[in-house]
C-alpha positions in Angstrom: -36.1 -7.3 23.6 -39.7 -7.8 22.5 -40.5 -4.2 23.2 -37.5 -2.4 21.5 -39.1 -4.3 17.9 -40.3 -1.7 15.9 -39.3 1.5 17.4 -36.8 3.7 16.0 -34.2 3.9 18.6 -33.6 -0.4 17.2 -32.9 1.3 13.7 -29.3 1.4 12.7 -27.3 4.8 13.5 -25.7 5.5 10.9 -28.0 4.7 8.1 -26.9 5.5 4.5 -24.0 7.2 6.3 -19.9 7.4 4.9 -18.9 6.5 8.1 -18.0 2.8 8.0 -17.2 2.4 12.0 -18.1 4.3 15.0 -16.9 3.9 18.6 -16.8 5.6 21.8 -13.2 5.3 23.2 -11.7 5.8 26.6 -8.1 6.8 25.6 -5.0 5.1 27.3 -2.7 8.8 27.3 1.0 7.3 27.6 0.4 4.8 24.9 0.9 6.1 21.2 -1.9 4.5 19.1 -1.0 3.7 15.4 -4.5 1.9 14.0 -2.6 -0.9 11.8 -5.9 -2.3 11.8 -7.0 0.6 9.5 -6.1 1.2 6.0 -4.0 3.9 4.8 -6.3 5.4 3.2 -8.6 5.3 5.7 -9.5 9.1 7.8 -10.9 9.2 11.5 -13.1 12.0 12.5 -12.6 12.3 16.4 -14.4 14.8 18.3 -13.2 15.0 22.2 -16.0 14.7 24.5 -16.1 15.3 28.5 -15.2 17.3 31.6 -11.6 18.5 31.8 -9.1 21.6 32.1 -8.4 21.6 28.2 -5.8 24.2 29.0 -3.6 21.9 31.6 -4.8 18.4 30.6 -6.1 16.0 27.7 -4.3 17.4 24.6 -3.7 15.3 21.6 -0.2 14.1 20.9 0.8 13.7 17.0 4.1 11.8 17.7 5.2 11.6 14.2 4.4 15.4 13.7 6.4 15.8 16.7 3.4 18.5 17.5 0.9 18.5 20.9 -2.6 20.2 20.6 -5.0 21.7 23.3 -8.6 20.1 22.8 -11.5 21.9 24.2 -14.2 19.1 24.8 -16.2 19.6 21.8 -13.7 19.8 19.5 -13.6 17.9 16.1 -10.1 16.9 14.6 -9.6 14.5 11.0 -6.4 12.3 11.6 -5.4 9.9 8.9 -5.1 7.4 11.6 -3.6 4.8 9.8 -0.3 6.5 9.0 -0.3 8.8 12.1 0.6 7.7 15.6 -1.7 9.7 18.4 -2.2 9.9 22.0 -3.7 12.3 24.2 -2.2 13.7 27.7 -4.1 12.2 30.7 -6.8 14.5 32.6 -7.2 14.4 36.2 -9.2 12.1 38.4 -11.6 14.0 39.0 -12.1 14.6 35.4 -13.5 12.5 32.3 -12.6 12.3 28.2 -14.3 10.6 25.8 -13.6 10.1 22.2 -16.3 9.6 19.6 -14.2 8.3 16.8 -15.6 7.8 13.1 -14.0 6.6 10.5 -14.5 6.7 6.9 -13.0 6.1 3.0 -10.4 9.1 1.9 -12.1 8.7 -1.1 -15.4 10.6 0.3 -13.3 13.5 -0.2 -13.1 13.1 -3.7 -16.9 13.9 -3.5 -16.7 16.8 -1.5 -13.8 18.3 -3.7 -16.6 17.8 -6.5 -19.2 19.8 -4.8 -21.1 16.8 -3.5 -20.9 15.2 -7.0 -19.8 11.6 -8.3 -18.5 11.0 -10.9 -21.0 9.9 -13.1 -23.5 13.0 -11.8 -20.7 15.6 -12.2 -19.9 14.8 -16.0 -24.0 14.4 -16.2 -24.3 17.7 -14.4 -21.2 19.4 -16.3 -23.1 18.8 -19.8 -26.1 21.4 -18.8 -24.4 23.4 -15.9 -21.6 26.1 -16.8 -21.0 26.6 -13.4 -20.5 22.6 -12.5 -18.4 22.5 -15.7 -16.1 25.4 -14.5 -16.0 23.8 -11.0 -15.2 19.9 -12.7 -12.6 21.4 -14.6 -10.7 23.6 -11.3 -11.1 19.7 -9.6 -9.4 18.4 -12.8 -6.5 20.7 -13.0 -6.1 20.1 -9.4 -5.9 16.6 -9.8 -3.3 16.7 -12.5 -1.4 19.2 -10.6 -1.0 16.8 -7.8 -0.6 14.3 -9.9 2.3 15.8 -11.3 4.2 17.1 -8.2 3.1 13.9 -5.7 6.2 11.7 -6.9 8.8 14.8 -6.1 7.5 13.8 -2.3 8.8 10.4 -2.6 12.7 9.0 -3.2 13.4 7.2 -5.9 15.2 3.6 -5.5 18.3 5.2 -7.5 18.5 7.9 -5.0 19.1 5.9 -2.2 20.7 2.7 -3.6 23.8 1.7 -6.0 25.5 -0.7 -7.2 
């Protein structure tokens, strides 16, 4: 241990980084995975690694989608994992998949729907910039958009109770 102090490969991965968790994951095909353990709001960046037919074998399953997907090894996919239940079919003996799963905040998309701004440097940014201003203000009438039309997604207790 004595000789990994002080080299780089001891630093910490994922330094400064807006993924909270990593892992490498051997997936179990026939069972559906729902991550209780991860918040709603919570996305999962997976990208499929190994050696496999990605035509025949190791596609993902969104069950509550009721969709299937080929995966090439490679292949990135962002799955709110904590409202989605996935799986992937099983690859042959002979053959190996890996998943390198990363997870971060929904919120970090809020950034990148900013141009890479937060808040506080977007209406900073906004003040001297036409172009950032036009750009914050497209983000803002976006926001209010969905703001307005997100609750037509969603009954009502009225519409599905009475006395």
């Amino acid at each position: 241990m004595a000789e990994l102090e002080g080299r780089k490969i001891a630093a910490p991965e994922f330094s400064g980084s807006a993924f909270s968790t990593t892992e490498i994951h051997l997936p179990k095909p026939t069972d559906p995975e729902k991550r209780w353990e991860v918040r709603f709001d919570t996305l999962e960046v997976i990208t499929v690694l190994g050696r496999y037919d990605s035509n025949r074998r190791g596609h993902v399953i969104l069950w509550d989608d009721d969709s299937i997907f080929p995966l090439a090894p490679g292949t990135t996919i962002l799955i709110p994992t904590g409202t989605k239940r996935v799986s992937f079919l099983p690859v042959a003996a002979d053959e190996k998949q890996f998943l390198f799963r990363q997870y971060f905040h929904s919120s970090i998309l809020r950034w990148i729907e900013k141009g890479g701004y937060s808040d506080s440097t977007a209406d900073r940014e906004a003040a001297t910039s036409e172009e950032v201003a036009a750009g914050l203000a497209a983000w803002e009438a976006e926001r209010s958009r969905r703001a307005r039309t997100s609750p037509k997604l969603f009954s009502k207790l009225s519409d599905v109770y009475t006395l």
